[in-house]
C-alpha positions as a LaTeX table, in Angstrom:
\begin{tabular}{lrrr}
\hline
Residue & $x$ (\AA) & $y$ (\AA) & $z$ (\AA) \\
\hline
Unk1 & 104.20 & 76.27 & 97.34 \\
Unk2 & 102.27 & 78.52 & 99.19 \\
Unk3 & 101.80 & 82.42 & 98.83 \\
Unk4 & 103.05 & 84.38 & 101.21 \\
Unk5 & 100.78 & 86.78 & 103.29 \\
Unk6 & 102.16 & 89.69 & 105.12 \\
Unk7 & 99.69 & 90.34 & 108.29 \\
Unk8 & 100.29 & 93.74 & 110.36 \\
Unk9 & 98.04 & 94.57 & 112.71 \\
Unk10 & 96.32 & 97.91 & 114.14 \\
Unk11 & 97.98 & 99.73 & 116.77 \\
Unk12 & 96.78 & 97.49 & 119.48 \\
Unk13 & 99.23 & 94.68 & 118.53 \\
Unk14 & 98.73 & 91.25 & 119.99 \\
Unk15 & 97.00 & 93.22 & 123.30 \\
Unk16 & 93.97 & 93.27 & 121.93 \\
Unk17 & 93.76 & 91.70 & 118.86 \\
Unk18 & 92.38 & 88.02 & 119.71 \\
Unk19 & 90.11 & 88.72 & 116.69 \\
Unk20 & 93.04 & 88.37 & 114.18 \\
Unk21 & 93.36 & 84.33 & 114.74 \\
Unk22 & 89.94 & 84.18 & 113.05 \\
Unk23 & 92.04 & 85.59 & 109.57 \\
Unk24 & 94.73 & 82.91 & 110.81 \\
Unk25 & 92.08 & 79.68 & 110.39 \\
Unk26 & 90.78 & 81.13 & 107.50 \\
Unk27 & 93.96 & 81.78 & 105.68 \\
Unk28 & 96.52 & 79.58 & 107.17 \\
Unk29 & 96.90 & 76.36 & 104.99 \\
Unk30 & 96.58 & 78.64 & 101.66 \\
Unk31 & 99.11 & 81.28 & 102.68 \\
Unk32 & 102.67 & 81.37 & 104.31 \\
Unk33 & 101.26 & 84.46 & 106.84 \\
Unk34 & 104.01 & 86.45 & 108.09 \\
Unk35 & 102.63 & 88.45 & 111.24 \\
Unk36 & 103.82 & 91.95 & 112.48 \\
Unk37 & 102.46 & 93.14 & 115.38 \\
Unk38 & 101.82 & 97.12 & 114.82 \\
Unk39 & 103.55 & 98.56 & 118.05 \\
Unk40 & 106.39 & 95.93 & 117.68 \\
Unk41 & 107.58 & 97.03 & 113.94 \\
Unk42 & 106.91 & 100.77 & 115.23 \\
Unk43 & 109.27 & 100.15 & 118.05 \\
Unk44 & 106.47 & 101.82 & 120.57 \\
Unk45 & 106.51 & 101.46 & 124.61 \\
Unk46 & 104.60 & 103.91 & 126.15 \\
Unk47 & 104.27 & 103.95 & 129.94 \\
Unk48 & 100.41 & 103.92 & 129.87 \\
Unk49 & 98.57 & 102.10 & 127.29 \\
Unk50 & 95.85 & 104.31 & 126.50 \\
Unk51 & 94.48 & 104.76 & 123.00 \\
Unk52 & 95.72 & 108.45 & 123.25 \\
Unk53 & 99.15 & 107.78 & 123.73 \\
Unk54 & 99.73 & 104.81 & 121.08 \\
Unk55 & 98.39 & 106.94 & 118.35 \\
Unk56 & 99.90 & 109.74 & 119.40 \\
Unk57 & 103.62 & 107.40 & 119.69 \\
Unk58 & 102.57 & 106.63 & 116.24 \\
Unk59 & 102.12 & 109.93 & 114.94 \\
Unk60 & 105.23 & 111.36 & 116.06 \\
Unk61 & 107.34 & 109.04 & 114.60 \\
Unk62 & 105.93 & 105.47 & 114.78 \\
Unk63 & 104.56 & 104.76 & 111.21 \\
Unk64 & 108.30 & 105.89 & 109.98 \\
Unk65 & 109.93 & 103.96 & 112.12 \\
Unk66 & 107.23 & 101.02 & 111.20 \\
Unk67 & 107.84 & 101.81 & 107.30 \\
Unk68 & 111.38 & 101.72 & 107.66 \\
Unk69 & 111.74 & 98.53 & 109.37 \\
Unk70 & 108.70 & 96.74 & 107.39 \\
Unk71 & 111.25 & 97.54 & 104.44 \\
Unk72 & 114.17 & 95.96 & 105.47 \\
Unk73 & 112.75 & 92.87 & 106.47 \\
Unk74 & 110.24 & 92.08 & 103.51 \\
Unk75 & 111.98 & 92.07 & 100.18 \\
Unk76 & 109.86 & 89.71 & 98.04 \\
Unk77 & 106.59 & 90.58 & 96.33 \\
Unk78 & 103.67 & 89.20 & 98.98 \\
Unk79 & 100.26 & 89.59 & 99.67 \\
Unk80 & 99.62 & 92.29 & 102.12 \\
Unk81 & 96.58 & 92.67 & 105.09 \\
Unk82 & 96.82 & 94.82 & 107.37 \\
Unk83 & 94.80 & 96.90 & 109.52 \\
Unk84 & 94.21 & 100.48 & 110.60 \\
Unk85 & 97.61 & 101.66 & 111.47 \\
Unk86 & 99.08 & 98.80 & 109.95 \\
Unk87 & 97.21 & 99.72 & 106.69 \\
Unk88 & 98.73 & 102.88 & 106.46 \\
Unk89 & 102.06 & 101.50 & 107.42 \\
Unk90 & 101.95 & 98.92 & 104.10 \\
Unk91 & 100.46 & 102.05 & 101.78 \\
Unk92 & 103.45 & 104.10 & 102.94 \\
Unk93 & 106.24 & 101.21 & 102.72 \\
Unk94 & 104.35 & 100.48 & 99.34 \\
Unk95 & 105.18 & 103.95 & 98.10 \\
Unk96 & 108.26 & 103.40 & 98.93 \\
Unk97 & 109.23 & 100.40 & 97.08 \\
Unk98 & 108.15 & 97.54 & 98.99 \\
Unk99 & 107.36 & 94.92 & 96.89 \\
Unk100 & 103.06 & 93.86 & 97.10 \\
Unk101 & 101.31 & 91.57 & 94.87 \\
Unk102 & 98.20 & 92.77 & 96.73 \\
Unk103 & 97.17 & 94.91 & 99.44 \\
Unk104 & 93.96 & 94.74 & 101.64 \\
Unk105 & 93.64 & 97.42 & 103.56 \\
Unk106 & 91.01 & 97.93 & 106.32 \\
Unk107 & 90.43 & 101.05 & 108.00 \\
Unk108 & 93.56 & 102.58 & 107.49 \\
Unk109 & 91.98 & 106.05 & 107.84 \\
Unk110 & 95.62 & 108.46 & 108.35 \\
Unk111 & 95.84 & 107.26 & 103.78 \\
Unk112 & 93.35 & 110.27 & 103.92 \\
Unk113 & 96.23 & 112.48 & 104.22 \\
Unk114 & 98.08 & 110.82 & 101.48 \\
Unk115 & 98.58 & 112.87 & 98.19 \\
Unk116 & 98.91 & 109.44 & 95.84 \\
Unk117 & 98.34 & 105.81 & 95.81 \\
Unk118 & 100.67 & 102.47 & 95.71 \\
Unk119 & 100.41 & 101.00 & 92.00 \\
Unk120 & 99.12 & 97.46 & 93.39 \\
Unk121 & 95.84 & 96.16 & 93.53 \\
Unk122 & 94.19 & 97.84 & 96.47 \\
Unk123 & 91.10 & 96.54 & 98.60 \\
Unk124 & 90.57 & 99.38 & 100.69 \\
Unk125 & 87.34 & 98.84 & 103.41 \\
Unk126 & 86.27 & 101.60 & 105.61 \\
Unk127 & 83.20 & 101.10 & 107.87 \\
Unk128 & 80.49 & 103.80 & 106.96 \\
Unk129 & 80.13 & 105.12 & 110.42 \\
Unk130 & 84.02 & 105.57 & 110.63 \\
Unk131 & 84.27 & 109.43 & 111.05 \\
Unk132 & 87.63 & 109.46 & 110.24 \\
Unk133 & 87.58 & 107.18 & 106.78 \\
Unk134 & 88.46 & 109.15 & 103.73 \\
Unk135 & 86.25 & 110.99 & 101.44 \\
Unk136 & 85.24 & 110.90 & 97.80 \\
Unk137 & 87.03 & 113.81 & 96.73 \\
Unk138 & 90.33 & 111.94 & 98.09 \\
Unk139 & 89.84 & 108.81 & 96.81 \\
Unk140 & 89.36 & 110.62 & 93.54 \\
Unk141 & 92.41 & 112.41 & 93.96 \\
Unk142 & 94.57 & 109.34 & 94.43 \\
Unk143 & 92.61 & 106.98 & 91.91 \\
Unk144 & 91.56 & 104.65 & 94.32 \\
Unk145 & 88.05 & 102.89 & 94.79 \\
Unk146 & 86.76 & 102.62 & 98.11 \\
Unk147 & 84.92 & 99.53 & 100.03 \\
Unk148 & 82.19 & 100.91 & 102.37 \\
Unk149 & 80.35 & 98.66 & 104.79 \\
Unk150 & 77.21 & 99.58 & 105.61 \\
Unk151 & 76.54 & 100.47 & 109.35 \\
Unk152 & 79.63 & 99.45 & 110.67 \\
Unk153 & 82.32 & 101.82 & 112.35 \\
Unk154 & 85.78 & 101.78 & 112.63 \\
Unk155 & 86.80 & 98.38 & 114.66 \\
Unk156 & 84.80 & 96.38 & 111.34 \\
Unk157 & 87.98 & 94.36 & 111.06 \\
Unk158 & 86.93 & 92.11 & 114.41 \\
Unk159 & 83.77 & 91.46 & 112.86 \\
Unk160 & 82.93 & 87.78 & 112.04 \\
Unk161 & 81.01 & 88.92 & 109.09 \\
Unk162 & 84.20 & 91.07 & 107.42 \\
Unk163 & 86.29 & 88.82 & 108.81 \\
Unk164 & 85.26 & 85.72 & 106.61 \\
Unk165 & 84.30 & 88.20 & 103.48 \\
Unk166 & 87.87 & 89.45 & 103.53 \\
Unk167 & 89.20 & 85.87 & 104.22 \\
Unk168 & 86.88 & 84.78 & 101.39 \\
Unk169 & 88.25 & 87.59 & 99.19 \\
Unk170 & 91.58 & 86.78 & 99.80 \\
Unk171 & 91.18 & 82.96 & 99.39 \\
Unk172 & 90.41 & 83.15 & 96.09 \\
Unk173 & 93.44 & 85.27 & 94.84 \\
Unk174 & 95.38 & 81.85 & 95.57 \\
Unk175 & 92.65 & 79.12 & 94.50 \\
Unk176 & 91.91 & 80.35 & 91.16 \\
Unk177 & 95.28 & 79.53 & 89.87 \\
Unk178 & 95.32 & 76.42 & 91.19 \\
Unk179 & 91.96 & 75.54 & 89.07 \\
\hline
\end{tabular}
């Protein structure tokens, strides 16, 4: 039987996120992928869709609300990837007892205001031109290891290139104990 593989996606959701089918055929006949779109789990609905307004929505509120809901509905021990705001959403529902075999994290830059870490095993990627991507000193602080990618910014995750390293990454968490 298949692992299962908990997807939640940045704070665009499904409005802009064509590049997330690329994880789907990658990851799709080795993983059960359960999908949670960001602004859906967050219950968000702002009038105007600008970039301002969803992160603010999620600010005041939204990543609670998503943290709160992401915990009633998962309850078994999965594989977690999620991205930017949905990164932060798994670290915090992680923290607070959600059950994670893994958790790949990319971008989720608001962990820099975290004061500890999840005890799972972590792949956190930040793009090295993401001005908002913690810092040394914090991923000291929390014992975690970060994954910096070299000239890319923020939006890394709809990269080809990531996209099939992560998938890659990911892949073999469920092949090798099958060999």
């Amino acid at each position: 039987m298949a692992e299962k593989l908990v997807v939640i996606s940045d704070m665009w959701g499904v409005k802009k996120g064509l590049w997330i089918t690329s994880y789907f055929g990658y990851l799709q006949q080795y993983y059960n992928i359960k999908f949670y779109d960001c602004q859906q789990l967050a219950d968000i609905d702002v009038p105007v869709s600008t970039e301002e307004n969803i992160h603010k929505a999620f600010v005041e509120g939204g990543i609670d609300t998503a943290v709160a809901h992401l915990l009633k509905k998962e309850s078994e021990p999965s594989h977690y990837l999620a991205f930017s705001t949905g990164g932060t959403i798994a670290w915090k529902a992680a923290l607070k007892g959600l059950p994670m075999k893994s958790l790949t994290a990319i971008s989720p830059t608001r962990v820099r205001y975290e004061e500890q870490s999840p005890n799972v095993p972590m792949n956190l990627i930040f793009g090295e031109c993401d001005k908002f991507k913690p810092g040394m000193k914090w991923a000291k602080q929390v014992e975690v290891d970060l994954n910096v990618v070299p000239s890319f910014g923020h939006q890394l995750y709809s990269d080809e290139k990531i996209i099939s390293e992560v998938c890659l990454d990911l892949l073999e968490k469920v092949t090798k104990k099958a060999i």
